[in-house]
matplotlib code that plots the C-alpha trace (Angstrom):
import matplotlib.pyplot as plt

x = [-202.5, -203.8, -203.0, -202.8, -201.2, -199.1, -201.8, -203.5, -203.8, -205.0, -207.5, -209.6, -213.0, -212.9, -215.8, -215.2, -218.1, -220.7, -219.3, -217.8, -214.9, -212.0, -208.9, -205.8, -202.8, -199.8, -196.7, -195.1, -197.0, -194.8, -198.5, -202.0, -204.4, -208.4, -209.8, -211.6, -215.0, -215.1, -214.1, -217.6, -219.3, -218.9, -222.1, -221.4, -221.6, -219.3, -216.5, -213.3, -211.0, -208.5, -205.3, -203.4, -200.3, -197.5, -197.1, -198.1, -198.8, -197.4, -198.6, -196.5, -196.9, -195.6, -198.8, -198.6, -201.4, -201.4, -203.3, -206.5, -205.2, -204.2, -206.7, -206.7, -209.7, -211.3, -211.9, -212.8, -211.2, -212.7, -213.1, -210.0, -210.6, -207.9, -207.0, -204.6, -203.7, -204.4, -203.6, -206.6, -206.3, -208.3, -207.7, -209.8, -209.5, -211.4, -208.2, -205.0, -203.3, -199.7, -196.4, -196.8, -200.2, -198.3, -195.6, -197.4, -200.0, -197.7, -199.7, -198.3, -199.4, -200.1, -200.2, -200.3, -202.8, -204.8, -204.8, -203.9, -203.2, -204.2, -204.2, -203.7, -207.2, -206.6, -208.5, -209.4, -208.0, -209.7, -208.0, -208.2, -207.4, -208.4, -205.2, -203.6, -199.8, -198.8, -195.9, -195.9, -193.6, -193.1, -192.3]
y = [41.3, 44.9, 46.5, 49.9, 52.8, 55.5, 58.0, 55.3, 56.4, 55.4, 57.9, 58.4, 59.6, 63.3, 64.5, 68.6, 71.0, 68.3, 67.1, 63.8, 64.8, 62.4, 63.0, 61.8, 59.8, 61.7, 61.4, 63.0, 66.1, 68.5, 70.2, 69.5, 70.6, 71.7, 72.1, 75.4, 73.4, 71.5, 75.2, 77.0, 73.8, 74.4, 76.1, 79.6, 79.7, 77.5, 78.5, 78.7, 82.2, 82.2, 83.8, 85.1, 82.7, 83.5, 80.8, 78.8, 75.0, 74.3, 71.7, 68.8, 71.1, 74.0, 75.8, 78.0, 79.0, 80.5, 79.1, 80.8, 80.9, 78.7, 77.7, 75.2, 72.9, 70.1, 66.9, 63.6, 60.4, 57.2, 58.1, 60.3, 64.1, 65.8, 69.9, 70.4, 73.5, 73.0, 75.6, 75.9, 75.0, 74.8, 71.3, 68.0, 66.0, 67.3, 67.4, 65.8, 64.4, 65.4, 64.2, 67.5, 66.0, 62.1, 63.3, 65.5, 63.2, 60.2, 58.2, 54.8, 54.1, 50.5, 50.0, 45.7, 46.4, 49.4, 50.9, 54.5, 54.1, 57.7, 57.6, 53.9, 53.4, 51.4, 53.4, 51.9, 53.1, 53.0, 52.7, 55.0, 57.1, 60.5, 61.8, 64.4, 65.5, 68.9, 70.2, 72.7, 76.0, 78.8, 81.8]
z = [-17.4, -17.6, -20.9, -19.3, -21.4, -20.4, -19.6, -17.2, -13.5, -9.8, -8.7, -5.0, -5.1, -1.8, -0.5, -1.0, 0.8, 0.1, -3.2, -4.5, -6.4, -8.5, -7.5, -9.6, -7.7, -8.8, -7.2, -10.4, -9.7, -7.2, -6.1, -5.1, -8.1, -7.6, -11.2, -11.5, -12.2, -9.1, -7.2, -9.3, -8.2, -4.2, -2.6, -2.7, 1.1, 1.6, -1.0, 0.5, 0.3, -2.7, -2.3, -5.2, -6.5, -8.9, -10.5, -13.8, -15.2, -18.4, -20.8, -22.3, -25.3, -23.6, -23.1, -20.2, -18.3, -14.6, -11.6, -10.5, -6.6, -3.9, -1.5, 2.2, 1.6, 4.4, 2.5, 3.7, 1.5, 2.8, 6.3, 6.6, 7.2, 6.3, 5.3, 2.5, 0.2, -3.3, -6.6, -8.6, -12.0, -15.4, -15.8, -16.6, -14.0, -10.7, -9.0, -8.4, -5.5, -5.6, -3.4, -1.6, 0.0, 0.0, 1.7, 4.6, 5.1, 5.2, 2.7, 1.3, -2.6, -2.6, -6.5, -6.5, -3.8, -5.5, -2.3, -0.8, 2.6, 5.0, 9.0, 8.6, 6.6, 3.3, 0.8, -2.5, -6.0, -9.0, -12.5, -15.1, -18.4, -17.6, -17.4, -18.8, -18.7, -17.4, -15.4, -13.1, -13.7, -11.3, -12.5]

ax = plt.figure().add_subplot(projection="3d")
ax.plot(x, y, z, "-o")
ax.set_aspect("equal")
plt.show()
């Protein structure tokens, strides 16, 4: 039996411009997150174009703090290369994997498997506590 709080999560381990990033599972999240670390961490070549967004992520506590941009990244997870766009945030976790990147990539969440399934590849999931809860507000 795991004894698995609340703030316990699946997460995927992306390849990102030649780095491995961890990726929270979160189909309570309405949008795909890059933290602004793993963004400063891409060669400088290679650093994608960041557009300008209107919109903010709020804390549990209510903090408010607005997203650095909006970006469309490649990324291979397992042996799946897929584009997505992502908001870039100043967050803990690398990045987050929200139900707008489930939904359009038509990935299945296999949670008594610990499996995310992409393009048909079953793709493990590791377990963790690095989450953190935030909501996402647009303004």
């Amino acid at each position: 039996m795991n004894n698995l709080g609340s703030d316990s999560g699946y997460f995927v381990t992306a390849t990102i411009l030649e780095n491995d990033v961890t990726m929270l599972v979160d189909s309570g999240a309405n949008v795909s997150i890059l933290s602004k670390e793993t963004v400063e961490n891409f060669p400088y070549a290679l650093k994608p174009e960041m557009f300008p967004v209107q919109t903010s992520l709020v804390s549990v506590t209510g903090e408010k703090s607005p997203f650095l941009g909006k970006t469309e990244i490649e990324m291979c997870i397992g042996n799946q290369k897929v584009v997505h766009s992502f908001l870039i945030a100043d967050i803990q976790q690398g990045g987050i994997l929200g139900i707008d990147f489930l939904i359009e990539k038509k990935c299945d969440l296999l949670l008594s498997k610990g499996q995310l399934v992409l393009k048909g590849e079953k793709i493990p999931c590791s377990l963790g506590t690095k989450m953190i809860k935030l909501q996402v507000v647009v303004e």
